[in-house]
C-alpha positions as CSV (number, residue, x, y, z in Angstrom):
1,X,-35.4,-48.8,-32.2
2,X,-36.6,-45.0,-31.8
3,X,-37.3,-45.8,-28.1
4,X,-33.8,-47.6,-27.6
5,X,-32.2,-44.0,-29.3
6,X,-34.5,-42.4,-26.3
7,X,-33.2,-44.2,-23.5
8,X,-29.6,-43.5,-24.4
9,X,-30.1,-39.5,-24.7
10,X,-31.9,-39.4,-21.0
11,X,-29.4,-38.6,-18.1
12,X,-28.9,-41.5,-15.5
13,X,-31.3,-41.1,-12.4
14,X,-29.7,-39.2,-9.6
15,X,-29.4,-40.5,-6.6
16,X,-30.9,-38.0,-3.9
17,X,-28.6,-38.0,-0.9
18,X,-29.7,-37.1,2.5
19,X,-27.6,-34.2,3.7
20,X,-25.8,-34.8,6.8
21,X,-26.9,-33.0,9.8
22,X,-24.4,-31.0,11.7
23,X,-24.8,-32.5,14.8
24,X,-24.4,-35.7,13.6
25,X,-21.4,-34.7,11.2
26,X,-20.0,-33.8,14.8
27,X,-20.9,-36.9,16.8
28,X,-19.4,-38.9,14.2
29,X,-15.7,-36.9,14.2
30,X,-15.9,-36.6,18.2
31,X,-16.1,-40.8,17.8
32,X,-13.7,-41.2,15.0
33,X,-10.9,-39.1,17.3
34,X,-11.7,-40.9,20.5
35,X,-11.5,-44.6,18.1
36,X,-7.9,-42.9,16.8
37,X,-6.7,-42.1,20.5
38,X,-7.7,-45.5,21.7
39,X,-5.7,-47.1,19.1
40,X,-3.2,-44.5,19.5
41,X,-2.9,-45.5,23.0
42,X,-3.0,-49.4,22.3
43,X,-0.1,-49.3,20.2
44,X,1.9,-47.5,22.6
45,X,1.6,-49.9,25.4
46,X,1.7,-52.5,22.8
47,X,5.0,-51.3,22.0
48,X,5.9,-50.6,25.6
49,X,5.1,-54.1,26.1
50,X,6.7,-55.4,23.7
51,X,10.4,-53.8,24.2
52,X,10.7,-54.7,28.1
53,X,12.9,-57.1,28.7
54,X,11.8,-60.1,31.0
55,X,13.7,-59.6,34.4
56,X,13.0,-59.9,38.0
57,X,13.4,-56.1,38.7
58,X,12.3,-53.3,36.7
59,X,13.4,-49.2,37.1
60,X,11.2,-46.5,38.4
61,X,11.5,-45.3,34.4
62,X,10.3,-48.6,32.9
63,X,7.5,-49.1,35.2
64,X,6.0,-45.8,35.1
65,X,6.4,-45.4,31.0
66,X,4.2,-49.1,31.2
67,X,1.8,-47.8,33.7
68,X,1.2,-44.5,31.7
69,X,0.7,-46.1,28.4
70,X,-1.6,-48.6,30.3
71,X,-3.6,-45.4,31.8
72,X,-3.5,-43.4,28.6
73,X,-5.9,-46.8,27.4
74,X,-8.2,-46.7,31.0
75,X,-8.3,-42.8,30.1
76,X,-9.9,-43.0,26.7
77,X,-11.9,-46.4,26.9
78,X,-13.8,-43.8,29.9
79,X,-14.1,-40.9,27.3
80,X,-15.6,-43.6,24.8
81,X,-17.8,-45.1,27.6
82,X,-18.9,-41.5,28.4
83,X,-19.7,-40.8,24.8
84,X,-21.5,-44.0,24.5
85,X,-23.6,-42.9,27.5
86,X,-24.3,-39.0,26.5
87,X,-25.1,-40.7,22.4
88,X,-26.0,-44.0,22.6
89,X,-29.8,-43.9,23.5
90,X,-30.3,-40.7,21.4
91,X,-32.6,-42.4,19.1
């Protein structure tokens, strides 16, 4: 019973975590904004694609709002593929 009463009065164990290293506190929010603009981008030619009317002919405006949603994506799926290459094989 006396070692029961003991138990109770001792603080929980801590948990000891790592802290995180600058540089890696940086990688990680360099990746998280280049995941945000990808998606950013996706759902702009998503909705691009998704308000066009199906015609035969489309305007100079329509066509180049498509194309520059669909190059915003080409643009930051090469910033990702960069980061990949300058990160990935770190460790």
């Amino acid at each position: 019973m006396e070692n029961v009463a003991q138990n109770e009065a001792m603080p929980p164990a801590q948990i000891l975590m790592p802290k995180p290293n600058p540089e890696d506190e940086k990688v990680k929010e360099e990746l998280q904004a280049i995941f945000l603009d990808i998606l950013g981008s996706a759902q702009k030619l998503s909705y691009e694609l998704a308000t066009i009317d199906m015609k035969e002919n489309y305007t100079r405006e329509e066509l180049k709002e498509l194309f520059g949603s669909a190059r915003e994506i080409i643009f930051n799926v090469k910033r990702l593929h960069k980061f990949l290459e300058k990160f990935g094989k770190r460790k």
